[in-house]
GUPA-50654 format. One line per 10 residues: number of its first residue (from 1); their letters; for each residue x, y, z of C-alpha. Coordinates in pm, whole numbers. Layout:
NUM) a) X,Y,Z ~ ...
END
This chain:
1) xxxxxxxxxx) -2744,-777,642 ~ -2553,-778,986 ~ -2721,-435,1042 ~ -2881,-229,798 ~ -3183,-335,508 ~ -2982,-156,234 ~ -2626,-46,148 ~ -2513,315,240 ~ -2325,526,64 ~ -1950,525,160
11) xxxxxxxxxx) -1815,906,141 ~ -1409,978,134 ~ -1418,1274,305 ~ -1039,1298,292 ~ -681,1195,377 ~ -370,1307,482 ~ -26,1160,527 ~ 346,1228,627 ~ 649,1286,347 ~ 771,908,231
21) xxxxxxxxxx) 1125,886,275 ~ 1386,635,133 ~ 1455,404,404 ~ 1763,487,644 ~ 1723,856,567 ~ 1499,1098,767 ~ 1317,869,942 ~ 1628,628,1058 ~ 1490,626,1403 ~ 1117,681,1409
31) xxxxxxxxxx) 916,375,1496 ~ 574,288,1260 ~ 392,378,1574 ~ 583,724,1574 ~ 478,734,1212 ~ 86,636,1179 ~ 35,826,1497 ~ 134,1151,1250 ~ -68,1041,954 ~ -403,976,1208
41) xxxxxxxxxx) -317,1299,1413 ~ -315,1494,1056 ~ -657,1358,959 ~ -748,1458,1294 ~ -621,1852,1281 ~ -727,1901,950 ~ -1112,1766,979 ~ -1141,1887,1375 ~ -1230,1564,1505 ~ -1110,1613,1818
51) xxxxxxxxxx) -1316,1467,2098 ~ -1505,1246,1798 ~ -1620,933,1896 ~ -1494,751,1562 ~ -1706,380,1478 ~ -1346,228,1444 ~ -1005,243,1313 ~ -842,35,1099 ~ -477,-6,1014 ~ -163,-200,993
61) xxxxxxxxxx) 230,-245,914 ~ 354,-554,703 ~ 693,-525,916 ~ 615,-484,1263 ~ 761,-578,1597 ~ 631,-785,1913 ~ 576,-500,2084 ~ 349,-326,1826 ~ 63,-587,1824 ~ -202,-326,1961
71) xxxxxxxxxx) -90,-109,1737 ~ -338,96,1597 ~ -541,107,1887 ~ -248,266,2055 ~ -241,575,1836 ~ -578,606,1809 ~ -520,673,2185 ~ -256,973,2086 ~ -395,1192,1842 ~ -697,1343,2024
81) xxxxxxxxxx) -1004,1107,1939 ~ -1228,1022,2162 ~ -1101,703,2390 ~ -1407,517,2340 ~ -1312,457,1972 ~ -1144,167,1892 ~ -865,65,1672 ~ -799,-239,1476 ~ -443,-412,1333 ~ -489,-572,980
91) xxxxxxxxxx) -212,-694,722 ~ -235,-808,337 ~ 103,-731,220 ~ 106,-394,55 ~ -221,-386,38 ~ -294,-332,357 ~ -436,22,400 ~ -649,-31,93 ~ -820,-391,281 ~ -835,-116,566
101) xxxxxxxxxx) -1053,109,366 ~ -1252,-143,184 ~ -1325,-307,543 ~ -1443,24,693 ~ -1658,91,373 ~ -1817,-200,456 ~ -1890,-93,810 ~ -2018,208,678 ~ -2224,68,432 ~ -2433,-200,638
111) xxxxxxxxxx) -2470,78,893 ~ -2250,-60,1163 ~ -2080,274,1218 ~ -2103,556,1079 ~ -1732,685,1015 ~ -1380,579,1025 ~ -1022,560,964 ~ -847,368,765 ~ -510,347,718 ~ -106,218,725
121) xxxxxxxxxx) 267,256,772 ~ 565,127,753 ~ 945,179,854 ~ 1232,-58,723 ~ 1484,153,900 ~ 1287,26,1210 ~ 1268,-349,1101 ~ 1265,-590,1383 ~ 1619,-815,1446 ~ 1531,-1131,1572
131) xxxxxxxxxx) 1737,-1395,1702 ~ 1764,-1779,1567 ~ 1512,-1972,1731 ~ 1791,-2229,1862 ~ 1872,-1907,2087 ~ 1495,-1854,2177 ~ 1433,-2180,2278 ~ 1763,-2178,2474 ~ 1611,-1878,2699 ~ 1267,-1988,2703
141) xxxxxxxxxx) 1459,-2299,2875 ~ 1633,-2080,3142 ~ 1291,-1915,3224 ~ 1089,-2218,3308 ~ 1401,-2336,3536 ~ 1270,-2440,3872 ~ 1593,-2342,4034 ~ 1969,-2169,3994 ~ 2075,-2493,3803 ~ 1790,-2534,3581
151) xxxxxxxxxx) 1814,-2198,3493 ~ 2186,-2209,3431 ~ 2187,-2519,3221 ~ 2028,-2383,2914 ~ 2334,-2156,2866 ~ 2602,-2435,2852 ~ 2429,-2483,2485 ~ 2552,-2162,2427 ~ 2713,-2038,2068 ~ 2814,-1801,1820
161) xxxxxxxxxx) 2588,-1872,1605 ~ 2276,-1777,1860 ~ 2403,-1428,1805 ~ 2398,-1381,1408 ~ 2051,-1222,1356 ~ 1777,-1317,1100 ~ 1694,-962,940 ~ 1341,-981,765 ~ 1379,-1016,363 ~ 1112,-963,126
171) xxxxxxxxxx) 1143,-1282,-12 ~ 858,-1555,-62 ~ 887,-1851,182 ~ 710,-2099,-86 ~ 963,-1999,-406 ~ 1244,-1831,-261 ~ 1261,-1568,-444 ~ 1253,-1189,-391 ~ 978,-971,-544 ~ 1208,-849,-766
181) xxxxxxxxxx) 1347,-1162,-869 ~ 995,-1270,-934 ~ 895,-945,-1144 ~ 1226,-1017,-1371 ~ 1048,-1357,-1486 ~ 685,-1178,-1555 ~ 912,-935,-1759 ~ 1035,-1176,-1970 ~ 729,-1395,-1982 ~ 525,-1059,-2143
191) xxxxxxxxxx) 856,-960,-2306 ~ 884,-635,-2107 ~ 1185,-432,-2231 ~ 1435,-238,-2076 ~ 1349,72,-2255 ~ 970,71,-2164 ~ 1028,34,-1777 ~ 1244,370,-1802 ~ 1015,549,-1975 ~ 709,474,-1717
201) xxxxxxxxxx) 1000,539,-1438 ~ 1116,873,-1617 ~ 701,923,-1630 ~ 666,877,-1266 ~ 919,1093,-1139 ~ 830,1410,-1417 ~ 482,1363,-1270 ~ 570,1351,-920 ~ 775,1621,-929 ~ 552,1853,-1149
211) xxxxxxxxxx) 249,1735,-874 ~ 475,1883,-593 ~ 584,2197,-758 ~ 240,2298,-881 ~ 129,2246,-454 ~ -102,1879,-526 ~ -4,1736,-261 ~ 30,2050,-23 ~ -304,1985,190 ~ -215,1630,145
221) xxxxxxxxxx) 150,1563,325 ~ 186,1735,703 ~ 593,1734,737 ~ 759,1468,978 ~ 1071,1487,1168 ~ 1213,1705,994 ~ 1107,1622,588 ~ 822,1810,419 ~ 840,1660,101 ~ 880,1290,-60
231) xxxxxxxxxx) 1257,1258,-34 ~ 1275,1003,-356 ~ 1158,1212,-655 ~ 1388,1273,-874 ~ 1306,1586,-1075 ~ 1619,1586,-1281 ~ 1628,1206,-1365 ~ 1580,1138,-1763 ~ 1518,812,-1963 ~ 1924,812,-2011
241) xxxxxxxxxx) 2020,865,-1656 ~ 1814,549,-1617 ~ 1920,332,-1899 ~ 2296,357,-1713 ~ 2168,154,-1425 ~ 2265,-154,-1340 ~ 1989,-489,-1370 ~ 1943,-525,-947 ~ 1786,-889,-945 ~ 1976,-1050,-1265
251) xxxxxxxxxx) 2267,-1001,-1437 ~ 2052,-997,-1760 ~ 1743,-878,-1612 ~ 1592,-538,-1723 ~ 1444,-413,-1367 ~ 1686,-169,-1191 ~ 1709,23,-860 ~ 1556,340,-1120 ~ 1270,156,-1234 ~ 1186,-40,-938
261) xxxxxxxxxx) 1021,89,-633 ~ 1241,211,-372 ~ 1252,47,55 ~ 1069,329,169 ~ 951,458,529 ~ 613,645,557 ~ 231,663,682 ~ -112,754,567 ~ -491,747,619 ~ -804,843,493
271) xxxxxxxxxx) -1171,935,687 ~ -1461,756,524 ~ -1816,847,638 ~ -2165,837,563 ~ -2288,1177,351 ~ -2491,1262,648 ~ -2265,1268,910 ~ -2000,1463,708 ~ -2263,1661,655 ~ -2357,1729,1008
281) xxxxxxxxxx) -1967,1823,1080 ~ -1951,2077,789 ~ -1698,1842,643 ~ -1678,1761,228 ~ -1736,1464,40 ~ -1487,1460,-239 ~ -1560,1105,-313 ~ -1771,786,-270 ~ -1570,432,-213 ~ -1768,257,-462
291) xxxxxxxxxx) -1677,-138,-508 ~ -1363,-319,-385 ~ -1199,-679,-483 ~ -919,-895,-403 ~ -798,-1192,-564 ~ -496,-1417,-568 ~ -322,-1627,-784 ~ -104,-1990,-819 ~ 228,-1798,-849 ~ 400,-2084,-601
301) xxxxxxxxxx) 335,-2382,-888 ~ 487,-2108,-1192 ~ 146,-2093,-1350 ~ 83,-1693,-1280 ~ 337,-1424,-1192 ~ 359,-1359,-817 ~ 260,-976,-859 ~ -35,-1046,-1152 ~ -357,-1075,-945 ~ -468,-735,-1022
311) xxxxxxxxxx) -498,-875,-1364 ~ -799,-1096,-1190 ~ -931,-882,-975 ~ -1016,-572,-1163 ~ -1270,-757,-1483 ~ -1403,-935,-1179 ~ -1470,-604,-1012 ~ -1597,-458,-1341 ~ -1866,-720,-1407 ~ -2003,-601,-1027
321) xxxxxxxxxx) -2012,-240,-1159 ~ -2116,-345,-1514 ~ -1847,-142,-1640 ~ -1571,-112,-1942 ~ -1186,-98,-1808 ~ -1207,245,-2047 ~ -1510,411,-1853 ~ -1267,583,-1577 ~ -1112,921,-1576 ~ -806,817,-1375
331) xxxxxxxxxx) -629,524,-1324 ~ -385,462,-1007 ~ -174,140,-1069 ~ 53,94,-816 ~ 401,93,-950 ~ 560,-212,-745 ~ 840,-223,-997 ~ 792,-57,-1354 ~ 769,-389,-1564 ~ 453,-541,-1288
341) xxxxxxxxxx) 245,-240,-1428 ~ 311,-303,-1818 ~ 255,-683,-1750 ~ -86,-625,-1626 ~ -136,-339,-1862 ~ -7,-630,-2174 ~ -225,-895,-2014 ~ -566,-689,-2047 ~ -460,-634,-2417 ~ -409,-1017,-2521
351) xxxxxxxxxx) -672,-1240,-2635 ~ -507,-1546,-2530 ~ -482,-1424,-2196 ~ -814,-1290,-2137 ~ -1014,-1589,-2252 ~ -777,-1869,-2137 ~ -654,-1705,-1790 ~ -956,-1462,-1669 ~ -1245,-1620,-1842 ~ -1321,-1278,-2057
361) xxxxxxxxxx) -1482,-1309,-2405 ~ -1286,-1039,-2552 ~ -971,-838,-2429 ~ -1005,-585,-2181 ~ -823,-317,-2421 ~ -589,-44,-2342 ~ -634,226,-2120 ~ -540,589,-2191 ~ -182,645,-2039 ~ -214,999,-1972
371) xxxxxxxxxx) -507,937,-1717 ~ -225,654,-1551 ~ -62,765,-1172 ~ -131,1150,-1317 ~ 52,1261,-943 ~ 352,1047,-971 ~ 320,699,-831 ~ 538,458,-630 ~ 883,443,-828 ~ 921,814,-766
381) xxxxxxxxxx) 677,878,-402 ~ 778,589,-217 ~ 662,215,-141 ~ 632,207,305 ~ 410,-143,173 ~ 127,-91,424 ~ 78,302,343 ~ 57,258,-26 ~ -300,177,-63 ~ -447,525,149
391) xxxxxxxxxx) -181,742,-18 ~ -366,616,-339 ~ -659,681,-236 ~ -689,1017,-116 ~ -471,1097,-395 ~ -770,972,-633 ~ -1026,1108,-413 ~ -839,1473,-424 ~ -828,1428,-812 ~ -1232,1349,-867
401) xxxxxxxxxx) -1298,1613,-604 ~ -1121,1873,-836 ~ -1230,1812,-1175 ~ -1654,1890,-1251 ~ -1624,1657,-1547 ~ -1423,1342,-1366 ~ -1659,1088,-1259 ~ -1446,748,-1132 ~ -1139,607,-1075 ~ -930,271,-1083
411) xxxxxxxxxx) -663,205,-849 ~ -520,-157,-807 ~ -225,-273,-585 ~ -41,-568,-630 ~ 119,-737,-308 ~ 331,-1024,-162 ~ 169,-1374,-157 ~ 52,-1351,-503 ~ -247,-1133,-412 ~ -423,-830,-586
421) xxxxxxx) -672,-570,-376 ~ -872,-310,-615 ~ -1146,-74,-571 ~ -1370,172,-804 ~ -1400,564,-634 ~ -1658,731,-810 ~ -1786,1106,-748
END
């Protein structure tokens, strides 16, 4: 132990975060640091922490600019915390916020500090436009000019083509190939039809919509420039609405703009604690962050889909809680694209894969689909990648906290790089 001769517990005392919103709509020009300043300044209103010396702060963006490399640190400066607490950047794809969590759980847990924040954003509205690196190097070579002709040299190299930017893509540097494009080929490899990705799209949405209308996520989402709600649900979509949509990653491919998850802008974050010092502050426990894992796979050589590593991670994570994929009351998939849940749903069902691919003696088995993303999940909410994993999770923390007879949770999230992060919330 760094710290502490035995493990704490790790309470969720609770999260908040700000509407998601389809990128280039209501949050065209707000920056992430505009945006996770709102999601930390929420947590901060709602549990009075105001002048609260937190053990640390942990956060991140997957797209982020030069100029936001301190980021988190600088809104922990902004939302009323005491200035002695510090604040640190972190990245894993879209699992970023989760990693954020798990790492402050950990903290927690060898008594390094007792509480945090953990949390994420995003904004591809607010992507950074770079320049080629041709052009770079060209003004790099003007600034370390000694005099006016040094300096002016450089440009004579100038040419159109320094001025075409390189806008980020969500593609994978070792394959090529867009997440999407990627997710069409674990479709067909687990013969994934059409028709089912609708329906768990069509699910998402009724859910999502229902969760908002019945006032779930009212203590949950503080409005934002403008928005008080997630701008992407689709109340009145239906299975047929969706079957008329195009394939947006293969002419015969089955995943569409309906069934995929949409670019989305957005924040959130959660406060994790020990019982006692929630305690101390009059502040609930709705939750414990129980275990965490992350894994990754060989999706570069074709072996393993890019977006399967949850598949990996979660027995691997069940064997350390010595429990049954069935023994949860809720389970929070994230929904990346329709078809990556029911491929990782399919794989823990096959034989085959279980003993040749995770090493399992027996199947995982099915899962009961009403307990699956009961609040909507990311086809209808929203995808800002970093933010995913702490919406989850006070989403599942909210759910335990209100039902007496509830006692755990699932959530996974699949991310870029062929990586998995997952964690257990218990009661």
């Amino acid at each position: 132990m760094l710290v502490g001769q035995a493990a704490r517990r790790v309470a969720i005392v609770g999260g908040a975060r700000i509407p998601f919103a389809r990128s280039y709509t209501a949050y065209a020009t707000s920056s992430n640091q505009e945006m996770l300043t709102a999601a930390f300044r929420a947590v901060v209103e709602r549990f009075k922490l105001q002048g609260e010396r937190l053990g640390d702060v942990a956060a991140g963006a997957v797209i982020k600019h030069s100029r936001d490399y301190n980021l988190t640190r600088e809104c922990v400066l902004a939302v009323g915390l005491d200035p002695h607490t510090p604040g640190l950047d972190m990245q894993r794809a879209c699992g970023t916020s989760l990693e954020a969590a798990i790492a402050i759980g950990n903290k927690i847990a060898l008594g390094q500090i007792d509480a945090g924040l953990a949390g994420g954003t995003d904004s591809i509205s607010d992507a950074p436009i770079v320049y080629p690196r041709s052009y770079q190097q060209l003004l790099l070579a003007s600034y370390r000019g000694r005099n006016a002709w040094q300096r002016l040299k450089p440009f004579f190299g100038l040419r159109p083509k320094h001025f075409r930017p390189a806008l980020p893509a969500v593609v994978e540097p070792r394959t090529g190939l867009s997440m999407g494009q990627s997710c069409e080929l674990m479709a067909k490899r687990w013969q994934i039809t059409r028709a089912e990705q609708d329906q768990l799209a069509y699910d998402s949405h009724v859910k999502a919509a229902a969760a908002w209308r019945e006032g779930f996520y009212d203590d949950l989402v503080v409005p934002f420039a403008g928005l008080r709600t997630d701008n992407n649900v689709r109340a009145d979509t239906s299975v047929e609405k969706l079957s008329k949509l195009r394939p947006s990653f293969a002419s015969d491919g089955t995943l569409t703009a309906g069934n995929s998850t949409p670019l989305t802008d957005g924040a959130s974050a959660v406060l994790l604690a020990t019982p006692e010092w929630a305690a101390k502050r009059n502040l609930p426990v709705q939750a414990y962050l129980a275990y965490g894992k992350v894994w990754a796979v060989d999706y570069v050589s074709g072996k393993e889909g890019l977006l399967m590593a949850p598949a990996y991670a979660v027995p691997a994570m069940l064997r350390d809680a010595n429990l049954k994929l069935q023994d949860f009351d809720y389970y929070e998939i994230h929904e990346a694209f329709a078809a990556q849940v029911l491929c990782t749903l399919k794989a823990w069902q096959t034989p085959e894969y279980c003993r040749d691919a995770l090493g399992l003696p027996a199947p995982l088995g099915s899962i009961d689909r009403a307990r699956l993303n009961v609040k909507g999940g990311s086809v209808a909410l929203g995808h800002p990648f970093a933010a995913t994993g702490t919406r989850i999770l006070a989403t599942l923390a909210k759910l335990l906290a209100g039902n007496s007879s509830a006692r755990r949770g699932l959530m996974s999230v699949c991310t870029a790089g062929g990586m998995g992060v997952t964690a257990i919330v218990e009661r």
